[in-house]
C-alpha positions, 0 to 999 in steps of 0.5 A: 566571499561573495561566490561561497554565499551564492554556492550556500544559497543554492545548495540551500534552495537545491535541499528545500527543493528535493525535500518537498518533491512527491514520493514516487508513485507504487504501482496501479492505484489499489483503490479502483473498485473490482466489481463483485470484490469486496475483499470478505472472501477467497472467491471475492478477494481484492485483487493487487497488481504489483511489481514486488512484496514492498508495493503490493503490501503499500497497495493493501495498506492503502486499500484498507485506509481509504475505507477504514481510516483510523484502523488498527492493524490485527495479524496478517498471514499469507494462504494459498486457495484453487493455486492462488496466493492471498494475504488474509489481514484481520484488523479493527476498525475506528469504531472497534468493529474487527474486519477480514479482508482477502487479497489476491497477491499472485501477481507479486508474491515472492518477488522482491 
């Protein structure tokens, strides 16, 4: 009796312990400010590093959140402009002000 409650408590105390470990990191952090990208332009926009569609579009959401918390998003649609490929991301902010922003995928678009 005294081993299948030892065996509980540790599967308990194994449970508790991967419940509260970090989430795995994306890839390079999106919040680094790009001289002269401020995301309102082709020629401006934010430019995303990342390893696939899942962490480049984590990047882009994070981007917008750091400067715009409480924002909603609006439409998102994926353009091509001088061989590159963006995503254009329309959305409004806390203060109900609408926003575009461009962000340079070329690094990861298509890959899954």
């Amino acid at each position: 009796m005294r081993r299948l409650l030892v065996a509980l408590f540790c599967c308990a105390a194994t449970v508790c312990a991967l419940s509260q470990s970090t989430p795995p990191k994306t890839d390079a952090p999106a919040a680094v400010e790009q001289e002269g990208r401020d995301g309102s332009s082709y020629k401006k926009a934010i430019i995303i590093i990342a390893s696939n569609d899942t962490a480049g579009a984590a990047q882009e959401s994070e981007w917008i959140r750091a400067r715009y918390p409480g924002y909603r998003m609006g439409k998102q649609s994926t353009s091509f402009y001088n061989d590159k490929s963006y995503d254009v991301v329309h959305f409004t902010d806390a203060h109900d002000v609408k926003h575009t922003v461009y962000f340079d995928i070329t690094s990861f678009y298509g890959r899954k």
